[in-house]
Phi, psi and omega in degrees: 000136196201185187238153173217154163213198187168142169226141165232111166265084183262338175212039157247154155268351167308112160312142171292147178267140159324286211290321176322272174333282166338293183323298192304294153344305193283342174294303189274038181303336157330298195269342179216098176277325186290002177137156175242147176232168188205149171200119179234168195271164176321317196267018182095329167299314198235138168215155180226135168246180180190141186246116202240147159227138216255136170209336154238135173051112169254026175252189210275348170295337176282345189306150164245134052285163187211138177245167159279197194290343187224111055092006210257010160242163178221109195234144153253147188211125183253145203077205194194138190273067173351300187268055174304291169356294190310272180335317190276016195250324171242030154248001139303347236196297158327318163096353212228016176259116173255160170228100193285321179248189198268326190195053176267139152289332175302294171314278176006264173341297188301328177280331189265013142288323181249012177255322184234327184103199175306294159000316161341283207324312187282345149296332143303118169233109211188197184228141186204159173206092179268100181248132193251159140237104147315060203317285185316322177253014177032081190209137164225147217241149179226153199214116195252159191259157197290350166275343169104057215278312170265162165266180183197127191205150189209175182238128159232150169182134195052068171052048177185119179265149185213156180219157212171117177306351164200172200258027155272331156312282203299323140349310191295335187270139200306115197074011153306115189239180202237112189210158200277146155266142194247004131317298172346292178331287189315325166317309198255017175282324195271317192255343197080013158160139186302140148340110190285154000268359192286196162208176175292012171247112197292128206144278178256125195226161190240164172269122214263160159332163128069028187207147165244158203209125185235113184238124207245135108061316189273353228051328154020097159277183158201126146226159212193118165293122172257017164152155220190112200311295189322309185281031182235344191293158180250151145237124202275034215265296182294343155315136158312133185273025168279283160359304182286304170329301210271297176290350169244017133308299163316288184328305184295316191304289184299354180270331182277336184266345141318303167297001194244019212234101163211174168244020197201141196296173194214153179200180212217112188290124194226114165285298206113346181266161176328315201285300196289347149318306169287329177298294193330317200276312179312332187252350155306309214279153186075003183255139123034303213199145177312115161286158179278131180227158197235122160202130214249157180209165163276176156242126169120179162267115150266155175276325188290341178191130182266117187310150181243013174331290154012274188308305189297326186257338163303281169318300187300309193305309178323322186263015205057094154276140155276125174258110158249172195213135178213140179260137163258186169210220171283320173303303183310313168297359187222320145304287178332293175003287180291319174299326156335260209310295162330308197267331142004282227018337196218131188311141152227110205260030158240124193294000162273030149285312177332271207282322184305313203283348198270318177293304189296338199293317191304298193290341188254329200263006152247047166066030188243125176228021173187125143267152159266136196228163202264000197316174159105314189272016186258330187300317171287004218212344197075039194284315213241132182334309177324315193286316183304307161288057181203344146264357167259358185281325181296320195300316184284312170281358194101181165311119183297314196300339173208159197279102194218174168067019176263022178284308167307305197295348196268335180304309203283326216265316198300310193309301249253204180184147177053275162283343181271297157339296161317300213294318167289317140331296148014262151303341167307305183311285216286310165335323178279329160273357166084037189247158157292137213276329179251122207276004205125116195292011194227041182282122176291271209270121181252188230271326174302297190295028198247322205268319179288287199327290220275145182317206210235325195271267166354275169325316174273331170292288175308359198331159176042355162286142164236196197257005181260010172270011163260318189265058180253343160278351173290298163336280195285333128035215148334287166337303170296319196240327176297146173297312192237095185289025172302135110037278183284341180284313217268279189332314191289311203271342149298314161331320194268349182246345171224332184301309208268255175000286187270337184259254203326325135288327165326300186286340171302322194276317182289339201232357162263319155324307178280014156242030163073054170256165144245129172239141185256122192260099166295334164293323199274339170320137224248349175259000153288322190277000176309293202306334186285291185321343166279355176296115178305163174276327177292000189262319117016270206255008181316106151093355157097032175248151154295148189096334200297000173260329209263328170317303163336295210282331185264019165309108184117298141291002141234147170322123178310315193312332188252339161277347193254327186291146181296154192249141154274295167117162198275110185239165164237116174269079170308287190336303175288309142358318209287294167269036156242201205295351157264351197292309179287320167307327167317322195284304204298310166306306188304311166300321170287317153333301189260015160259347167288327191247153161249070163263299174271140176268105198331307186310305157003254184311332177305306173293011184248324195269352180286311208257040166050042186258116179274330186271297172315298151355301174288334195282344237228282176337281185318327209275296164309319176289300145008306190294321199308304182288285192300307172249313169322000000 
C-alpha cells in the first residue's frame, strides 16, 4: 500500500522539475512512512513519484518506481494483488522473464504488462491505482481496479498531465487553481460526495472504477470501462439455497485467506455485526496465534447509536481474539476535525470517518499494518433497514421503472409533512418521469430541498439540473446488461457504482491511510461480488429478512446472537453531540461559510440548524470546513 503520484509533460517544452515531484510526494508521507522513491526519464518529460508502506517483499529491491529488465516499462502502484503467487508462476513458466525480486506484486504487474498488455488487468485479483509508462509506445497508462477500493485523481493543464493517489499532490502544482465545481456541489448535496469522475475542485478529476485511462505521446486520450459485474453473472434463480449458501461461503473463505497474504502483521476491524464477525471467524481459521481485532465505542448511552462491544467481545472470545477496544467522545471528535478535512481532500460527509480513523489509529498503535474491514456486504445482501422501506414503498406504488402507481403516492404524500413531505414529493417526481424512486443508499438533500438550500445565484446557474444526471449512466447500465431488473439488484449495482467507491471506500482509504494502516475488503473481492450479484432477489429478501442467504451461509461460524439480533451499523451519535459544543461550532461555521460564499442560501441553513437535524447539519458542516481549508 503506497501514495504515487506522476507528471507527464506531452505539449510543453518545459522540463519536469525534480523538487516539483518531491514536493508533491510527499504532502502523502501517511501513506507510505517506509520510503520515497523517483524516477524521471532522460529527457525529463515523465516523471513517478512513490511513497511505500512496505508490506509484500520488504527488501529494498521492491522499491518503486520500478522498472522491468531493459527500463523500457516504468511503474509506480498503490494496493495489492492477492494472486500475485499464480501469476507470477506462469509468466515464470513462459520462460520470457528475468526477475530482480524474490516475490513483489509490483514487478508481477510489469511482466504480465509485457506479456498480455492492458488485458492483464482481468487477471487481477485485488484492489489497485496503477500508473504505467510506456517507454516503446510513449503512452502512459492509469489504471483503478475495479470496486474502486483506491483512489487515483489527476489533472491536465497547460500541455501536462500530473496524477496522485490524492488531490492534495495536486494542489502542489504551480498555477492550480482551486475553485469549487459547482455541479459537483449539487451533486454532493444529494450522495455526500461527488460522482467520479468529477470532485469538488473544478478542474480535478478521479478515475470511475473498473476504468483505464490511456494518454498518448500527443496528449490524445482513450478510455475504457474494462468490467462490469452484469458480464460476470450467473443466473441462479433454479439453484438451491444449500447449493447458494455453500458456494458463497467458499468464496468469502477464499477471498478472506487471500487477504491474509502479507509480510507484515494483519488484524480484523470487529463491530459485532455479521460482517466483521465472519472475516474474524474466517481469518481465524488455520492461524497459529490469536488474531488481532479493533473495536471503537462511545462513553456513555445514546439514544441514536447504542455500543455494540458487547457483541465485538462475544466474537473475539470465540475465537480467542487479542481484543483491543477504544472508547470515544465529543473531544475526540472535535480535535480530530482539521486532520479529518486534511485527509479528506475533497468532503465525505459521513461522519463515521470519526471511528474509522480512530480504529486504524487503534489497529497501527498495536503493531498492526493491514487491516481486514467488513464494507460490501450490506450493499450485496440487502444489509440496511432503508432498503427494506424502500422496497415496500415499490411494492405499494408499483414498478419503480415506469410512471405508474401515482395516484397512491400523491394520497399517501398529502398525510406526511416536512421532510416526509420532500420525500414523498420526491418520489412523485422521479415515477413520473419514469426514473427509480431509488437514488442511492446515503441521500441527505432530495432536489426539492436542494432548490431551498442553494443560494439565489446557484439556482438559475444550475436551473433544470437534478441529481439523476450522476446515475443515469449507471442507470442505462443497468438496463442494458442486467439479468434481473429488480428492484433490489438496481440498489445493490448502483451502490456498487457509486456509494461504495466514492463514499463509504473512500473514508476508509482516507482515514486509514492517514495512519500509515492498509485495510482490506474480503465482500468486495470482485469474483464474491460476481457471485452475489447472481443471486435472485426472491432468494435475498426470503420472508422479509435481511440478509437472509448470507445469514444461512455464515449459520454455525458465528454465535446466533449475532445473526438473529437486529443490526444496527457502524454509527456516531452526531444528534446528541448536535446539541453540546458541536452543535455551536456548526453555527459558527456555517455561517461564516454562507456569508464568505454565494453557494448556500444563510436563511436556509439557519433553518436546517433551528429544527435540530444533527445529521443534516453535518453533511452541511463538512462541506464548510473544506472550503475553510482547500479553498478559502
Amino acid at each position: 500500500m503506497c501514495g504515487i503520484v506522476g507528471l507527464f509533460h506531452y505539449g510543453t517544452d518545459q522540463p519536469i522539475d525534480p523538487n516539483l515531484l518531491v514536493k508533491m510526494r510527499d504532502t502523502m508521507q501517511h501513506r507510505g512512512p517506509d520510503g520515497g522513491g523517483l524516477w524521471c526519464s532522460a529527457d525529463c518529460y515523465v516523471g513517478l513519484g512513490h511513497r511505500r508502506l512496505s508490506i509484500i517483499d520488504l527488501s529494498d529491491t521492491a522499491n518503486q518506481p520500478m522498472s522491468n529488465e531493459d527500463d523500457t516499462l516504468w511503474i509506480v502502484f498503490n494496493g495489492e494483488i492477492y494472486n500475485h503467487a499464480a501469476i507470477r508462476a506462469e509468466l515464470e513458466a513462459a520462460g520470457r522473464h528475468q526477475w530482480k525480486t524474490d516475490h513483489s506484486d509490483t514487478e508481477m504487474i510489469l511482466h504480465a504488462f509485457e506479456e498480455w498488455g492492458i488485458e492483464c488487468i482481468h487477471r487481477f485479483r485485488g484492489m489497485f491505482a496503477i500508473a504505467l509508462w510506456d517507454v516503446r509506445q510513449q503512452q502512459l497508462w492509469l489504471i483503478r481496479d475495479r470496486i474502486g477500493v483506491k483512489p487515483l485523481y489527476y489533472t491536465f493543464s497547460d500541455g501536462r498531465l500530473a496524477f496522485a493517489s490524492e488531490i492534495k499532490a495536486l494542489l502542489q502544482l504551480p498555477g492550480i487553481k482551486r475553485a469549487v465545481h459547482e455541479e459537483a456541489l449539487y451533486h454532493y448535496l444529494s450522495f455526500l460526495t461527488t460522482p467520479a469522475p468529477q470532485t469538488l475542485f473544478e478542474g480535478i478529476y478521479k478515475l470511475p472504477p473498473a476504468t483505464w485511462l490511456r494518454v498518448n505521446a500527443d496528449g490524445t486520450t482513450h478510455q475504457e470501462r474494462y468490467w462490469d459485474v452484469w458480464d460476470h453473472t450467473l443466473d441462479l434463480s433454479k439453484a438451491s439455497e444449500a447449493e447458494i449458501t455453500e458456494r458463497l461461503l467458499a468464496e468469502l473463505r477464499t477471498a478472506v485467506q487471500l487477504r491474509k497474504i502479507s509480510d507484515v502483521p494483519v488484524g480484523v476491524f470487529l463491530s459485532g455485526g455479521i460482517d466483521s464477525s465472519t472475516n474474524t471467524a474466517l481469518f481465524s481459521e488455520g492461524e497459529g496465534h490469536p488474531v488481532k481485532t479493533f473495536s471503537i465505542g462511545y462513553e456513555g448511552e445514546y439514544q441514536s447509536y447504542q455500543n455494540e462491544l458487547h457483541f465485538a467481545r462475544l466474537m473475539a472470545d470465540k475465537v480467542g481474539a487479542n481484543y483491543h477496544e477504544r472508547l470515544l467522545n465529543l473531544d475526540d471528535l472535535i480535535n480530530f476535525l482539521p486532520l479529518m478535512v486534511h485527509l479528506q481532500d475533497e468532503p465525505i460527509a459521513d461522519p463515521v470517518c470519526v471511528p474509522v480513523y480512530y480504529v486504524s489509529k487503534l489497529a497501527r498503535d498495536n503493531g498492526v499494518t493491514v487491516s481486514q474491514v467488513g464494507e460490501g456486504a450490506d450493499e450485496l445482501f440487502w444489509g440496511y433497514e432503508s432498503w427494506a422501506t424502500m422496497l415496500r414503498r415499490q411494492s405499494q406504488f408499483g414498478n419503480p421503472f415506469i410512471p405508474n402507481g401515482m395516484r397512491h403516492l400523491a394520497m399517501w404524500g398529502a398525510r406526511q409533512t416536512g421532510r416526509d413531505f420532500s420525500y414523498t414529493y420526491e418520489l412523485v417526481r422521479r415515477t413520473s418521469v419514469g426514473q427509480p424512486i431509488f437514488w442511492g443508499g446515503a441521500e441527505a438533500f432530495f432536489e426539492t430541498q436542494k432548490q431551498h438550500l442553494l443560494s439565489p445565484r446557484m439556482r438559475q446557474q444550475l436551473g433544470g439540473l437534478t441529481s439523476w444526471e450522476a446515475l443515469r449512466r449507471i442507470h442505462e447500465r443497468f438496463m442494458d446488461k442486467a439479468w434481473e431488473k429488480s428492484p433490489l439488484q438496481w440498489m445493490s449495482y448502483l451502490d456498487l457504482n457509486y456509494r461504495l467507491p466514492e463514499l463509504l471506500l473512500m473514508r476508509v482509504d482516507k482515514m486509514s491511510m492517514g495512519v500509515s494502516l492498509e485495510c482490506r475488503v474480503p465482500f468486495l473481492d470482485h469474483q464474491f461480488v460476481e457471485l452475489a450479484m447472481s443471486i435472485p432477489q426472491a432468494t435475498k429478501t426470503t420472508d422479509h429478512v435481511s440478509k437472509y442467504v448470507l445469514k444461512k451461509a455464515v449459520r454455525g461460524l458465528i454465535p446466533d446472537q449475532l445473526i438473529d439480533r437486529r443490526k444496527q451499523g457502524f454509527g456516531v451519535p452526531v444528534h446528541e453531540w448536535f446539541f453540546d459544543r458541536l452543535g455551536d461550532q456548526m453555527r459558527r461555521d456555517l455561517n461564516d461559510f454562507c456569508d464568505q460564499t454565494d453557494y448556500l442560501d444563510k436563511a436556509a441553513v439557519n433553518q436546517v440548524l433551528d429544527q435540530g437535524q444533527g445529521v443534516l447539519t453535518w453533511y452541511l458542516f463538512n462541506l464548510a470546513l473544506w472550503w475553510k481549508t482547500y479553498i478559502q
